[in-house]
Backbone as a chain_set.jsonl record, in Angstrom:
{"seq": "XXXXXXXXXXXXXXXXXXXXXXXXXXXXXXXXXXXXXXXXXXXXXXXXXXXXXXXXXXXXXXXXXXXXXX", "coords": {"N": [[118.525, 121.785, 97.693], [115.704, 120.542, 98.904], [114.321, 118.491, 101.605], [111.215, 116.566, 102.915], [110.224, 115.18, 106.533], [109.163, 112.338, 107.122], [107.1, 109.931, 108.977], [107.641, 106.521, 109.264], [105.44, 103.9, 108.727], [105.509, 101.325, 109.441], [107.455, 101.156, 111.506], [108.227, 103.225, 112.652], [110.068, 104.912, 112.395], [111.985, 107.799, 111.257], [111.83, 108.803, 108.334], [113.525, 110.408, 105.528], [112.337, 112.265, 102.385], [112.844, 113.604, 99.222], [111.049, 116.305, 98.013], [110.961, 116.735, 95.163], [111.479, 114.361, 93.747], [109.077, 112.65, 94.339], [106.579, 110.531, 92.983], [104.1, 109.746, 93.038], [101.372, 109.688, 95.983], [98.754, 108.205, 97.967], [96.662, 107.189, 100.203], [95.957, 104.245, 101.55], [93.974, 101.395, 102.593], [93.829, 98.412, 104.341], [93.206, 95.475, 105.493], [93.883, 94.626, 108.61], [96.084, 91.733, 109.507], [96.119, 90.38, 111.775], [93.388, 90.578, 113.037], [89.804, 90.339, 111.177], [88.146, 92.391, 111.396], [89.191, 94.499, 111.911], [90.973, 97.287, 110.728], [93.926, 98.782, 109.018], [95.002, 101.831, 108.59], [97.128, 103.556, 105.988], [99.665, 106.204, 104.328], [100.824, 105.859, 100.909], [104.105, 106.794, 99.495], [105.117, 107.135, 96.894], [108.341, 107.44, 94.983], [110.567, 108.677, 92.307], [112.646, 107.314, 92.103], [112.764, 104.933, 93.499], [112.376, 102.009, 93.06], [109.762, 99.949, 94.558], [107.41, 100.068, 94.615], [106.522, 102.308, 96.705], [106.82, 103.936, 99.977], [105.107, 103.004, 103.271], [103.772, 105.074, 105.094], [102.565, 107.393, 107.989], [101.532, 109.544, 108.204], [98.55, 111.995, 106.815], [97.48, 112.114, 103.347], [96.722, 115.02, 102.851], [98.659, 116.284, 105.198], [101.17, 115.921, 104.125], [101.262, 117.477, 101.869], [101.169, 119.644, 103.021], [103.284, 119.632, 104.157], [105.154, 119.7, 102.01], [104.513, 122.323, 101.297], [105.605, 123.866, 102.466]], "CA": [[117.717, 120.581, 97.756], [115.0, 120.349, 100.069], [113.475, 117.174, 102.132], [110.699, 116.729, 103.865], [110.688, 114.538, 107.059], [107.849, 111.413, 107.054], [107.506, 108.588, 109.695], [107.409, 105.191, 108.491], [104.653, 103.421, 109.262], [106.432, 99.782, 110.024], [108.602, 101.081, 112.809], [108.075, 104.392, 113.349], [111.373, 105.427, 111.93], [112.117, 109.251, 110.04], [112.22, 108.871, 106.583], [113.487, 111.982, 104.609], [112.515, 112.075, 100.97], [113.524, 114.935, 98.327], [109.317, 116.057, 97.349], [110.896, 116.672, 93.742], [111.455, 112.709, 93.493], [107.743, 112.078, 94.463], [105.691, 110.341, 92.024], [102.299, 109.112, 93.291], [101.124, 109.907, 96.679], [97.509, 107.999, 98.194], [95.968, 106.53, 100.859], [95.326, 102.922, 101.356], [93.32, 100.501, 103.735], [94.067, 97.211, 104.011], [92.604, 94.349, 106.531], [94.891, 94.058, 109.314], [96.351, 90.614, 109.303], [95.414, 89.511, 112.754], [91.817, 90.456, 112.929], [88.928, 90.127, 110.327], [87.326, 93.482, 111.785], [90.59, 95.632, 111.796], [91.928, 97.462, 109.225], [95.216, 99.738, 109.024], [95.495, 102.706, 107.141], [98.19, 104.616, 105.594], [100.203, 106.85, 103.065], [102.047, 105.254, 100.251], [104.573, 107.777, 98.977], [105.863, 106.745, 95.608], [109.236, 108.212, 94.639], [110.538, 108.371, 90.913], [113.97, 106.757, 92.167], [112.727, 104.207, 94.285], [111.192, 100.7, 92.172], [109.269, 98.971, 95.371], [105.969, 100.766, 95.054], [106.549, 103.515, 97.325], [107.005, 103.757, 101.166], [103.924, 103.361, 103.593], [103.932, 106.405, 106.057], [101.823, 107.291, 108.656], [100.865, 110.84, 107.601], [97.974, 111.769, 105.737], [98.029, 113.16, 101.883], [96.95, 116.595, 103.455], [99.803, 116.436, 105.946], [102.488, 115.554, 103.292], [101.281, 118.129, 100.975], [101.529, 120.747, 103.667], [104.8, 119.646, 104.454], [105.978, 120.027, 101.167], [104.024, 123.567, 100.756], [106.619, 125.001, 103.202]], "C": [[116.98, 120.578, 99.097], [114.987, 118.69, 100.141], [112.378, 116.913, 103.154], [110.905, 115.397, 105.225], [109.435, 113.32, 107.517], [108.259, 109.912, 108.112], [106.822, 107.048, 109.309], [106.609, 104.626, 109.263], [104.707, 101.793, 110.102], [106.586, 99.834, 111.318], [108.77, 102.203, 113.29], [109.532, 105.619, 112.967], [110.92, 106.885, 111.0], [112.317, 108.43, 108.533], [112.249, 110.137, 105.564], [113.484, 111.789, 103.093], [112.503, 113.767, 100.343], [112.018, 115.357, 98.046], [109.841, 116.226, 95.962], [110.877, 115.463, 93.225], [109.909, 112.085, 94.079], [107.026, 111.751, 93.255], [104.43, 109.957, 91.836], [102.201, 109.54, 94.978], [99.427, 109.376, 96.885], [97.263, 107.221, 99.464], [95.271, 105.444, 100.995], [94.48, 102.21, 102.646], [93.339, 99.617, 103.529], [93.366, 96.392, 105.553], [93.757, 94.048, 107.2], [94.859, 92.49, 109.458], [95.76, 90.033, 110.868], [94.129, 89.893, 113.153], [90.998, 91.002, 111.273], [88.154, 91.551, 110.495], [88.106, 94.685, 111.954], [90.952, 96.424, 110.873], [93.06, 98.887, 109.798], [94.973, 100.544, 107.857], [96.64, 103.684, 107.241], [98.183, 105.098, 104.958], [100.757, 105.725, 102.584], [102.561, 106.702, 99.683], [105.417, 106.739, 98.005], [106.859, 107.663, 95.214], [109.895, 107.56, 93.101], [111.633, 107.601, 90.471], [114.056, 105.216, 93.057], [111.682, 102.653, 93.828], [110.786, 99.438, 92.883], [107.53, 99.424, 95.187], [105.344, 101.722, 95.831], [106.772, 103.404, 99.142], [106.039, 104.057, 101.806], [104.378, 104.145, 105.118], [102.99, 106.803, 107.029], [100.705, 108.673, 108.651], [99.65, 110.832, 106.664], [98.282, 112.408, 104.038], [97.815, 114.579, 102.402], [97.921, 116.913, 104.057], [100.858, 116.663, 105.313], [101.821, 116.602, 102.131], [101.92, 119.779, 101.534], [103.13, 121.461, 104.063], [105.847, 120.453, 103.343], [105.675, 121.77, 100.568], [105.534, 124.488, 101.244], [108.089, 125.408, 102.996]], "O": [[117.545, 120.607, 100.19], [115.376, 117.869, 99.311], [112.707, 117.07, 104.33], [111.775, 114.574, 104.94], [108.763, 113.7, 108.476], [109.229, 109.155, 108.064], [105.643, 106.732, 109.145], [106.817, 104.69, 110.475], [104.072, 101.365, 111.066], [106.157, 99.047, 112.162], [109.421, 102.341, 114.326], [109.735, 106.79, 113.285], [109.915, 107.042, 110.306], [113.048, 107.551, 108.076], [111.304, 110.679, 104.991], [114.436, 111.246, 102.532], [112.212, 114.802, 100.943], [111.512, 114.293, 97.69], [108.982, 115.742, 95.224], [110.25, 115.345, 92.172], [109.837, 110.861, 94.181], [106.832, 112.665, 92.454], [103.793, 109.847, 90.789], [103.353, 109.792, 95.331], [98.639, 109.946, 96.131], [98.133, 106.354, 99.547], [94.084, 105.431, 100.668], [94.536, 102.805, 103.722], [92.894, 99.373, 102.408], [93.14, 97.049, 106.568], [94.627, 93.352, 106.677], [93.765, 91.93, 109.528], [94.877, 89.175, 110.848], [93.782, 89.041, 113.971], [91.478, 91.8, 110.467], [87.449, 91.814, 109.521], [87.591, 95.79, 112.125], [91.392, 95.769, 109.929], [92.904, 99.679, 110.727], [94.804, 100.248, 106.674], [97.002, 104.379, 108.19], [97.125, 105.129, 104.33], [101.142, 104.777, 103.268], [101.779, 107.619, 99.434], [106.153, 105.811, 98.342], [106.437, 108.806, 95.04], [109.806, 106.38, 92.76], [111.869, 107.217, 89.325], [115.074, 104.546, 93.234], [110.552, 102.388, 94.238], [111.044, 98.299, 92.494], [106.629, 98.866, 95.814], [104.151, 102.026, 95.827], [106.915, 102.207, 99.389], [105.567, 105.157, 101.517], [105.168, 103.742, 105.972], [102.046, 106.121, 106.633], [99.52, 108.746, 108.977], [99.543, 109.941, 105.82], [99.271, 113.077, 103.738], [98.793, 115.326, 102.369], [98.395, 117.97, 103.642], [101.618, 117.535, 105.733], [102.167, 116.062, 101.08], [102.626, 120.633, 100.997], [103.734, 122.527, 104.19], [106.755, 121.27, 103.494], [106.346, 122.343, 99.709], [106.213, 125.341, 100.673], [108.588, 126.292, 103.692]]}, "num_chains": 1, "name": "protein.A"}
């Protein structure tokens, strides 16, 4: 069993997920909450075991594909 090793975008924390339990992987942008002219972007990594909508990461999809190439 592999895992690769992804930092959470919240808090900065590791997060190791299995890549065979991946089920969606994309890139979002959202309007940061305290300014109107801001925005945050991330990964969501969707896993096939995990029923929140996936975990937002700080990596991009190229990064996390690479990861999992290796």
């Amino acid at each position: 069993m592999k895992f690769i090793q992804l930092t959470s975008y919240n808090n900065n924390n590791p997060i190791f997920i299995n890549p065979e339990t991946i089920g969606h992987i994309y890139e979002e942008t959202n309007m940061n909450r305290g300014s109107l002219r801001q925005y945050e972007k991330y990964t969501v990594v969707g896993t096939t075991c995990h029923n929140n909508g996936g975990f937002k990461v700080t990596e991009t999809t190229d990064q996390i594909l690479k990861l999992i190439k290796k």
